[in-house]
MILUM-396513 format. One record per residue: x, y negated, z negated of N, C-alpha, C in turn; residue in three letters. Coordinates in nm, 3 decimals, decimal comma, padded with zeros to 5 digits. Atoms other than C-alpha are relative to their C-alpha. Example, Ala and Ser with C-alpha at 12.3 -4.5 7.8 and 13.67 -1.06 7.14 Angstrom:
2
+---------+---------+---------+---------+---------+---------+---------+---------+---------+------+
:     n.x :     n.y :     n.z :    ca.x :    ca.y :    ca.z :     c.x :     c.y :     c.z : rest :
+---------+---------+---------+---------+---------+---------+---------+---------+---------+------+
:  00,089 :  00,119 :  00,000 :  01,230 :  00,450 : -00,780 :  00,090 : -00,120 :  00,000 :  ALA :
: -00,082 :  00,119 :  00,006 :  01,367 :  00,106 : -00,714 : -00,077 : -00,109 : -00,073 :  SER :
+---------+---------+---------+---------+---------+---------+---------+---------+---------+------+
// end
This chain:
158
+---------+---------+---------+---------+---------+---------+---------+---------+---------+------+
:     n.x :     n.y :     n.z :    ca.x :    ca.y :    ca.z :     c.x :     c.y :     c.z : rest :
+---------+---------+---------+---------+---------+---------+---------+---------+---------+------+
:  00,085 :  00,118 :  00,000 :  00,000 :  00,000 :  00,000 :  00,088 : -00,123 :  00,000 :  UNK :
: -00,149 :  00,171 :  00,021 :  00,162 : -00,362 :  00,073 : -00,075 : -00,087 : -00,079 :  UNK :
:  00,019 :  00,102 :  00,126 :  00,158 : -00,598 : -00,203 :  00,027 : -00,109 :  00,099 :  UNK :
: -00,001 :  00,108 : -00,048 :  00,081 : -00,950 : -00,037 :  00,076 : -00,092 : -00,096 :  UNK :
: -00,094 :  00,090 :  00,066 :  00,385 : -01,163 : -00,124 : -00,029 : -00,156 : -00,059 :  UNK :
:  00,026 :  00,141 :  00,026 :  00,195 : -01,503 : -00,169 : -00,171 : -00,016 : -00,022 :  UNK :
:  00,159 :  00,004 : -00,033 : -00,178 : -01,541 : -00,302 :  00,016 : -00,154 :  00,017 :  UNK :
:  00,032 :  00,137 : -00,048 : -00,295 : -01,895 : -00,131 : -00,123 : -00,059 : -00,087 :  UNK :
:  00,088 :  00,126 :  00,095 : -00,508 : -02,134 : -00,343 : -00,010 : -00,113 :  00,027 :  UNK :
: -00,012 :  00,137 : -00,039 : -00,635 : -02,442 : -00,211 : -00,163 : -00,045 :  00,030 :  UNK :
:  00,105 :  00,027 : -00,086 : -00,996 : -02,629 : -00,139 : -00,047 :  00,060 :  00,053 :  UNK :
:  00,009 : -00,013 : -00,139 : -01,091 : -02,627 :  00,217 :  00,136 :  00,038 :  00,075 :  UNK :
: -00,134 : -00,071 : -00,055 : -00,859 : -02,410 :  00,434 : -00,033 : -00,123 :  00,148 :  UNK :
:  00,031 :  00,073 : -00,104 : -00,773 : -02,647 :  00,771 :  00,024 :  00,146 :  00,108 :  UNK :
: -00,062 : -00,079 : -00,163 : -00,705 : -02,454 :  01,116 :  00,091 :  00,043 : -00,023 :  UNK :
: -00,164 : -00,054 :  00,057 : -00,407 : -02,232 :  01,040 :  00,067 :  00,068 :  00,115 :  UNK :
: -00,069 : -00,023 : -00,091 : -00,155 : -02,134 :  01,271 :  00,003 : -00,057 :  00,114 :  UNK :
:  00,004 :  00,124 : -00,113 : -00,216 : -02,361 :  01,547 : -00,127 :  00,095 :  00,047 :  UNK :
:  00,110 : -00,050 : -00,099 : -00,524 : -02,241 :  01,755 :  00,058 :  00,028 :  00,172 :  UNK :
: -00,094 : -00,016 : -00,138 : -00,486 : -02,161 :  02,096 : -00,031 : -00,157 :  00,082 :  UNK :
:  00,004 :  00,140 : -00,079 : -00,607 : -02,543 :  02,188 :  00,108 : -00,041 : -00,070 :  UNK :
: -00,107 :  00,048 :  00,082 : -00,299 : -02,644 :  02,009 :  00,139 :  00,048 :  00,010 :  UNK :
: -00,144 : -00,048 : -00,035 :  00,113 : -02,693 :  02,055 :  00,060 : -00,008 : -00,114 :  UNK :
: -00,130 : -00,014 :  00,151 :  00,396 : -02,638 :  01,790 :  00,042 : -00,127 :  00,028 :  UNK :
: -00,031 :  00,148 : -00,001 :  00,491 : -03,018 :  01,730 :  00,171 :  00,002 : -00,075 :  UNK :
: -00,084 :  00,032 :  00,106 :  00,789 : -02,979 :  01,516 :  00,069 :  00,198 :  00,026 :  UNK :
: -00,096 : -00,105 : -00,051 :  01,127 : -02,729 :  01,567 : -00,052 :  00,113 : -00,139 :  UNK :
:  00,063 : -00,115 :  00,119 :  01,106 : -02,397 :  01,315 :  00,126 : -00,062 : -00,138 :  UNK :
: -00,030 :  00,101 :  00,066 :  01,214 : -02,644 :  01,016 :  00,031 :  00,097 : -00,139 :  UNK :
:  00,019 : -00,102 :  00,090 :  01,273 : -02,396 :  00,709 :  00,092 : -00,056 : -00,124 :  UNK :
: -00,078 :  00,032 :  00,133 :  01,367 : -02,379 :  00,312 : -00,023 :  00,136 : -00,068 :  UNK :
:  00,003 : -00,141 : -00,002 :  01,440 : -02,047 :  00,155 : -00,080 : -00,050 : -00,157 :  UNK :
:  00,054 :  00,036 :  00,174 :  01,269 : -02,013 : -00,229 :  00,063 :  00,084 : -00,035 :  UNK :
:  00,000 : -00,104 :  00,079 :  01,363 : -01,791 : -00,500 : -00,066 :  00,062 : -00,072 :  UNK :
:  00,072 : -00,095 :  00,087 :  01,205 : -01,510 : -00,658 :  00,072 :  00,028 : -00,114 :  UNK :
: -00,077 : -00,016 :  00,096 :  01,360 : -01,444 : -00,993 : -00,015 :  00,101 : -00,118 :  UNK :
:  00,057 : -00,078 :  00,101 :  01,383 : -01,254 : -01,286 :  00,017 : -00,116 : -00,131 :  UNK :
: -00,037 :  00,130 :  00,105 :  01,346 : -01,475 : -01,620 : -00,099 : -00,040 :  00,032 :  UNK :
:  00,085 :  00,123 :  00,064 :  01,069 : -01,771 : -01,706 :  00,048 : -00,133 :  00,116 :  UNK :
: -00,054 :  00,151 : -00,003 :  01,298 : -02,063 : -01,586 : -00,037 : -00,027 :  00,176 :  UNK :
:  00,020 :  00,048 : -00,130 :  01,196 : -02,238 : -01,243 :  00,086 : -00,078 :  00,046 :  UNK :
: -00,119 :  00,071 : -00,063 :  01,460 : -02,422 : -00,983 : -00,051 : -00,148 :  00,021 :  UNK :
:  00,048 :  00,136 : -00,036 :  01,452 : -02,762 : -00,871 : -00,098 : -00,028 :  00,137 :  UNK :
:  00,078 :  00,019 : -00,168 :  01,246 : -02,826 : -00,538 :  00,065 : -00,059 :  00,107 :  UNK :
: -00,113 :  00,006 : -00,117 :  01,364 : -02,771 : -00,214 : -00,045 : -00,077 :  00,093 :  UNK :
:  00,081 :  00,144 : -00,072 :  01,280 : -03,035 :  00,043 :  00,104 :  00,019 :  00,152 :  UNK :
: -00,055 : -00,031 : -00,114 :  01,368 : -03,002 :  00,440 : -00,044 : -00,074 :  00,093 :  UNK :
:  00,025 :  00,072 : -00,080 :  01,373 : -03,279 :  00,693 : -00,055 :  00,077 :  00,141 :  UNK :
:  00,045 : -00,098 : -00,115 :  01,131 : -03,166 :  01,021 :  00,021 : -00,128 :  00,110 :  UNK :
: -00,067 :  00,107 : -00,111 :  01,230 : -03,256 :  01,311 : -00,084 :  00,067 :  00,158 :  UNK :
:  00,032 : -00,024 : -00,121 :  01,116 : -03,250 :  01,690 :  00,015 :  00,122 :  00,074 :  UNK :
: -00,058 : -00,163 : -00,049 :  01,096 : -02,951 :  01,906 :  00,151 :  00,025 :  00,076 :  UNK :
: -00,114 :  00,015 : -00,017 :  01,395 : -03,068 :  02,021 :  00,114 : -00,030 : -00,069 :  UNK :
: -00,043 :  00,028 :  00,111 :  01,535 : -03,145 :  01,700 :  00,118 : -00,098 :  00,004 :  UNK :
: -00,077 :  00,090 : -00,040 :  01,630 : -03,463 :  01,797 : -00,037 : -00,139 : -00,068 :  UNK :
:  00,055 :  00,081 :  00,064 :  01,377 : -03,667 :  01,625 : -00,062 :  00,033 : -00,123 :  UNK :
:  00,019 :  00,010 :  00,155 :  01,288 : -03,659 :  01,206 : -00,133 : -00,060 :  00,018 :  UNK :
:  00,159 :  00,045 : -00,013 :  00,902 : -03,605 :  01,227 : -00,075 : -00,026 : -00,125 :  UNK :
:  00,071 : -00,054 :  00,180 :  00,838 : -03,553 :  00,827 :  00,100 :  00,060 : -00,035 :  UNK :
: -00,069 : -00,063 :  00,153 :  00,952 : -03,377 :  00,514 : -00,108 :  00,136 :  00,000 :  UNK :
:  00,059 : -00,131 :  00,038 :  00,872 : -03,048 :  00,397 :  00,066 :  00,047 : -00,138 :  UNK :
: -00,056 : -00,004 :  00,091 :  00,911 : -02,967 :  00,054 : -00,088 :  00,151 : -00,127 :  UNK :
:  00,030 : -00,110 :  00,135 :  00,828 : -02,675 : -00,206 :  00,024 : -00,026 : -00,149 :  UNK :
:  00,002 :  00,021 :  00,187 :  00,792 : -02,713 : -00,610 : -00,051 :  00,015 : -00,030 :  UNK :
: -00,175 : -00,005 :  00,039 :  00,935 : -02,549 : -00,774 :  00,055 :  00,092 :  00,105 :  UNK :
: -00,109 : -00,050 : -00,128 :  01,209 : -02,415 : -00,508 :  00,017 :  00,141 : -00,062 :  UNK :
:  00,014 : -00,133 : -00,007 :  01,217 : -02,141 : -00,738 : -00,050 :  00,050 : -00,157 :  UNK :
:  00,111 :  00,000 :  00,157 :  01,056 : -01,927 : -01,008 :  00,000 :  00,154 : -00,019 :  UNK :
:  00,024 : -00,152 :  00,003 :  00,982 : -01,580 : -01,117 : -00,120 :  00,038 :  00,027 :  UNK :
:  00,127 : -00,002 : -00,044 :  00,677 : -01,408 : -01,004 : -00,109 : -00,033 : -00,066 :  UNK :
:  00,136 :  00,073 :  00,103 :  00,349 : -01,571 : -01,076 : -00,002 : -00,152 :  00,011 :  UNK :
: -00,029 :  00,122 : -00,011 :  00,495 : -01,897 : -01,029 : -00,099 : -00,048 :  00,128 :  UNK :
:  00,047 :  00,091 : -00,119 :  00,271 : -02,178 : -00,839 :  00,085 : -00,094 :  00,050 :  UNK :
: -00,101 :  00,046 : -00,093 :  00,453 : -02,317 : -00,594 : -00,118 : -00,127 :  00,084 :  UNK :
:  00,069 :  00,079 : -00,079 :  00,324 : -02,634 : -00,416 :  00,090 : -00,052 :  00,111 :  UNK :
: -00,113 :  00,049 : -00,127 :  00,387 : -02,701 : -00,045 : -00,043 : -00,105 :  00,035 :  UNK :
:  00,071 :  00,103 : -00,049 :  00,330 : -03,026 :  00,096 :  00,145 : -00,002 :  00,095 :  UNK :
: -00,055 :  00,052 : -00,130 :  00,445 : -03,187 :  00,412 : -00,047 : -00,147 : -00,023 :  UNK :
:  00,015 :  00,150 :  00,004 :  00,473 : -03,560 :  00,462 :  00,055 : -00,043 :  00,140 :  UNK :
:  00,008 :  00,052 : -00,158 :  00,417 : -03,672 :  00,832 :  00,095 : -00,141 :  00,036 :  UNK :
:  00,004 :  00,109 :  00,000 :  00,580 : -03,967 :  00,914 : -00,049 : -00,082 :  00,098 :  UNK :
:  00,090 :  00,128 : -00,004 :  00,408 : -04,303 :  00,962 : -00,033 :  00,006 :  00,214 :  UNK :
: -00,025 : -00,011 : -00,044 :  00,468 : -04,278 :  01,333 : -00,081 :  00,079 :  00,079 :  UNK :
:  00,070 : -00,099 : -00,088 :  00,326 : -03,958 :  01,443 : -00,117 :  00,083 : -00,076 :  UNK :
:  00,109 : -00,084 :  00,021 :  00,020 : -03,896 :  01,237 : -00,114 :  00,034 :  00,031 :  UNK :
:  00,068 : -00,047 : -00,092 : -00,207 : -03,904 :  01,471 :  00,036 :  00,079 :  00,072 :  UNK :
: -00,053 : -00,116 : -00,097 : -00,044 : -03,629 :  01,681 :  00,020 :  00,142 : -00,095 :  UNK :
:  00,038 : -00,095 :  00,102 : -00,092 : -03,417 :  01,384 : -00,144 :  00,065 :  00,014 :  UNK :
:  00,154 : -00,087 :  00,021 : -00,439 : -03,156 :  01,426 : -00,017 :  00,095 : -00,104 :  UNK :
:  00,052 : -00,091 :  00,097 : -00,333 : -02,927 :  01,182 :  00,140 :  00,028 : -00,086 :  UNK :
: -00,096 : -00,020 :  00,038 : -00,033 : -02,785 :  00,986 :  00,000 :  00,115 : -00,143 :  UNK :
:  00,039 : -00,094 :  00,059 :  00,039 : -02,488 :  00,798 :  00,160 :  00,062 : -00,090 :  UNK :
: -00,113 : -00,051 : -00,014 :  00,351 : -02,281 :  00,649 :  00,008 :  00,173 :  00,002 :  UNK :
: -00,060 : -00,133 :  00,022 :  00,542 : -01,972 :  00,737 :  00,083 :  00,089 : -00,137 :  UNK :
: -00,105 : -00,128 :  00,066 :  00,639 : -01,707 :  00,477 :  00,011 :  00,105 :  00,016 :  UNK :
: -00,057 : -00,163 : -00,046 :  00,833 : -01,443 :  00,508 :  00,116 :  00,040 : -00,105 :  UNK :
: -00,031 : -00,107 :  00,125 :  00,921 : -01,235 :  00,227 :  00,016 :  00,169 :  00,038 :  UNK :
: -00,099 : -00,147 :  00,027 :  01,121 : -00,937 :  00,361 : -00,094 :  00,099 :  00,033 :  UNK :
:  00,052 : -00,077 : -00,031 :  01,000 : -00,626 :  00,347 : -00,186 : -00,013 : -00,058 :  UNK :
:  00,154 :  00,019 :  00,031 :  00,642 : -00,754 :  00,193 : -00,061 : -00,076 :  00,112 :  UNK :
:  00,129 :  00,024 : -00,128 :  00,534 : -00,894 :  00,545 :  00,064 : -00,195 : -00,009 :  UNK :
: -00,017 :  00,166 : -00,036 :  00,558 : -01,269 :  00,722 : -00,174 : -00,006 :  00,002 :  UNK :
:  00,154 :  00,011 : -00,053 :  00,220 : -01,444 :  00,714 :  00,036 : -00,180 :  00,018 :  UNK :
: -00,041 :  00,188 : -00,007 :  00,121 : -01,813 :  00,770 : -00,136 : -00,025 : -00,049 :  UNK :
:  00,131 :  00,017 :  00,061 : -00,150 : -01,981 :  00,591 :  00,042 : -00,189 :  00,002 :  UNK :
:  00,048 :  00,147 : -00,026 : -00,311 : -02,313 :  00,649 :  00,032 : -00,133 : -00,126 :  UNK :
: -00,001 :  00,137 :  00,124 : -00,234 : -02,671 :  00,448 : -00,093 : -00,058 :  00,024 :  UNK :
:  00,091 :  00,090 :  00,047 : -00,484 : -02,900 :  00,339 :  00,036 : -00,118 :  00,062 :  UNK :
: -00,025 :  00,176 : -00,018 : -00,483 : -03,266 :  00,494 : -00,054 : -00,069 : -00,103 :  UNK :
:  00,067 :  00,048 :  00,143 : -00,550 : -03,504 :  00,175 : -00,072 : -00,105 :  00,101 :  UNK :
:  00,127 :  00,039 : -00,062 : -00,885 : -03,695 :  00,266 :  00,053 : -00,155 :  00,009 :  UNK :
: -00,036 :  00,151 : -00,037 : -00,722 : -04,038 :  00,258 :  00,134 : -00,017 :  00,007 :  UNK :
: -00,126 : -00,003 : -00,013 : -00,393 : -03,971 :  00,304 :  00,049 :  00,063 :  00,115 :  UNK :
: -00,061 : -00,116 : -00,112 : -00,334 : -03,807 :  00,660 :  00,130 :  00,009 :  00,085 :  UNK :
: -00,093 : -00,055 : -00,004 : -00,009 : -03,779 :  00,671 :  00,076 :  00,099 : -00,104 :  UNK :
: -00,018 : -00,128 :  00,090 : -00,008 : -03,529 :  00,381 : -00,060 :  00,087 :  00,018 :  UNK :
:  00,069 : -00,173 : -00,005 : -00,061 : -03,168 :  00,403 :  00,050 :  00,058 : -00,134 :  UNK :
: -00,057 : -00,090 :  00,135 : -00,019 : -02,940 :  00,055 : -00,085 :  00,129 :  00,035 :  UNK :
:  00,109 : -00,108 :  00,007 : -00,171 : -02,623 : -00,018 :  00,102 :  00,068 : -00,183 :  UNK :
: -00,133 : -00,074 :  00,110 : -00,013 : -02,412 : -00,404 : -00,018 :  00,155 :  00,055 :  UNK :
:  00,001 : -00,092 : -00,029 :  00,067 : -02,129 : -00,301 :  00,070 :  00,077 : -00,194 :  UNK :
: -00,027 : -00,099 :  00,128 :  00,156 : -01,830 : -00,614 :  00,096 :  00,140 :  00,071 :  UNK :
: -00,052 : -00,128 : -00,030 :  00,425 : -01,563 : -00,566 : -00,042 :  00,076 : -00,063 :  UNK :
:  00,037 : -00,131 :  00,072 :  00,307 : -01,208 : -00,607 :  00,133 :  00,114 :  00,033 :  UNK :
: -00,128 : -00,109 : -00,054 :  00,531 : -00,929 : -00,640 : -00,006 :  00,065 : -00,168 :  UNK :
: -00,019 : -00,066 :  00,153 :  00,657 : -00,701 : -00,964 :  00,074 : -00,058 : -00,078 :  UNK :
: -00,031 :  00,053 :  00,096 :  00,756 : -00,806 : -01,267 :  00,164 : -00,013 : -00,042 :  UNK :
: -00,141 : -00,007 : -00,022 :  01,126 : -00,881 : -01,289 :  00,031 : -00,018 :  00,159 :  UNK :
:  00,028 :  00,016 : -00,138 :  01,115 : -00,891 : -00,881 :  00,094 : -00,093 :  00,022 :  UNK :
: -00,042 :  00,093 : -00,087 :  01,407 : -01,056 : -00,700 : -00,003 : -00,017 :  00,125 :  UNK :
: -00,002 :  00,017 : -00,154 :  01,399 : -01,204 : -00,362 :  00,014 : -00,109 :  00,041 :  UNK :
: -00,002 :  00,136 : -00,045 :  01,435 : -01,515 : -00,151 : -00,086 :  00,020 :  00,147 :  UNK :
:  00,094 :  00,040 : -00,111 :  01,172 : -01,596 :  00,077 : -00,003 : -00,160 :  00,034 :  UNK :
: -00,015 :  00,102 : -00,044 :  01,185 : -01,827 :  00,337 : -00,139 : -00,057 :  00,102 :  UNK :
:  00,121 :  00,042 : -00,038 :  00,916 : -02,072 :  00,414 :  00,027 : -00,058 :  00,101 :  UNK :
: -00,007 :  00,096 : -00,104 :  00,909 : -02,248 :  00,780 : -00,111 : -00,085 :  00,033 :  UNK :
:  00,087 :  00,094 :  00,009 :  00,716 : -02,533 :  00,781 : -00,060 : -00,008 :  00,180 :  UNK :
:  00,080 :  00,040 : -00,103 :  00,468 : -02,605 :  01,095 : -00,078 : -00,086 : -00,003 :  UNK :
:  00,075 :  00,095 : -00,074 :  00,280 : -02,871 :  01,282 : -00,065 :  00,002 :  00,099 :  UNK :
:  00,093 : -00,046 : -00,130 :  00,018 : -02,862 :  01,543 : -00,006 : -00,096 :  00,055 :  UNK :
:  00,084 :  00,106 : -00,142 : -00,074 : -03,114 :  01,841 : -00,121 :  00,077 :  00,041 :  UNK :
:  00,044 : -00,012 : -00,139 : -00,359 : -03,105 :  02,056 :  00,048 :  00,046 :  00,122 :  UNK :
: -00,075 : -00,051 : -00,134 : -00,254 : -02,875 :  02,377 : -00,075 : -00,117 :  00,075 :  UNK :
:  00,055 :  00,062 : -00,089 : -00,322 : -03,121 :  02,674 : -00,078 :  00,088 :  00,077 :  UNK :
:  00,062 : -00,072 : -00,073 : -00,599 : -03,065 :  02,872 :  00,051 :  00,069 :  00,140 :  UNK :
: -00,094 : -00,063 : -00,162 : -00,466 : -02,816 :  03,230 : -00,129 : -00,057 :  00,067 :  UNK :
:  00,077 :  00,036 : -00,106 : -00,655 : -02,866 :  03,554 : -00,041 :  00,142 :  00,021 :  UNK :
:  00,057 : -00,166 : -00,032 : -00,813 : -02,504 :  03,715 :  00,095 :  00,079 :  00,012 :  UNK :
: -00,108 : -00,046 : -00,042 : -00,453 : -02,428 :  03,824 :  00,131 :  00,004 : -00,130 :  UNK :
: -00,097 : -00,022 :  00,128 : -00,301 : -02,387 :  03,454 :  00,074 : -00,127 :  00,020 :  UNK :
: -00,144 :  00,100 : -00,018 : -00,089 : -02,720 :  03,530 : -00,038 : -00,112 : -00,072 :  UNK :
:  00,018 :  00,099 :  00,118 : -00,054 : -02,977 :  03,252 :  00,074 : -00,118 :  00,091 :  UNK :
: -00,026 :  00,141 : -00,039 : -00,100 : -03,342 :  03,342 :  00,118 : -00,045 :  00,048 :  UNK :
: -00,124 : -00,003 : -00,019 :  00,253 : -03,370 :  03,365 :  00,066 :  00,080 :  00,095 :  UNK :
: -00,010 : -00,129 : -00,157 :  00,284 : -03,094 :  03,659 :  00,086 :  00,137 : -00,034 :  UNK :
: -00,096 : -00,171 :  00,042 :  00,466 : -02,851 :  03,423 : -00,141 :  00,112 :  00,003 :  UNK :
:  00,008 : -00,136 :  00,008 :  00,344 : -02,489 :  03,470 : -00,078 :  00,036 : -00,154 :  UNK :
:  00,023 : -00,128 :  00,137 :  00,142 : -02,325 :  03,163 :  00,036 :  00,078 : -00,024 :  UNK :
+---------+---------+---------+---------+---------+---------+---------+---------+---------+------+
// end
């Protein structure tokens, strides 16, 4: 039986993983956590996101606490910047915890704040349990609309 490495806790879930009307906005941006044995939690890990070309610093991505022993709530937020938050539809993060499975689960947009996304996520696992799982932060666009012939406004190819 697989033990799901992360129970998700949050509100309203948004659109998770991008949809298929929707492009990856932001390169695969990542921060590893720790699983631990012990009580004591790390400091919070925080990871500049950048363009799919990773040429331009689109937001922050940050986890806290960075690390913890199992059971620990973990809060993810993302912080868009000023710039491109309208080109934001959705946003979510990747974990992947090893042999307990990769999943991705949806962030929250805060209702007057939309260039924040959070969601707390909770590591599950056994008691004493070490590991380092690494979260990759995501961003969605709007896919542009194609014409009948798959070809985006721009004349690139689908």
């Amino acid at each position: 039986m697989r033990v799901r490495p992360w129970l998700f806790t949050a509100g309203l879930v948004a659109c998770g993983g991008g949809s298929g009307d929707e492009l990856r906005f932001n390169s695969d941006d990542q921060v590893t956590v720790a699983i631990v044995a012990g009580s004591e939690t790390g400091d919070d890990v925080a990871t500049d996101l950048h363009s799919t070309t990773g040429s331009v610093t689109v937001g922050t991505g940050t986890v806290s606490p960075g690390s913890g022993p199992v059971g620990t709530v973990h809060t993810v937020t993302i912080r868009v910047a000023d710039d491109y938050v309208d080109s934001i539809s959705s946003a979510g993060v990747i974990t992947d915890a090893g042999d307990r499975g990769v999943e991705e689960v949806s962030l929250v947009q805060d209702s007057a704040d939309h260039g924040l996304w959070w969601r707390e996520v909770t590591s599950v696992g056994v008691e004493g349990e070490e590991r380092t799982d690494t979260f990759t932060f995501a961003l969605y666009t709007p896919a542009p609309d194609t014409d009948t012939n798959g070809i985006l406004p721009n004349g690139i190819l689908q």
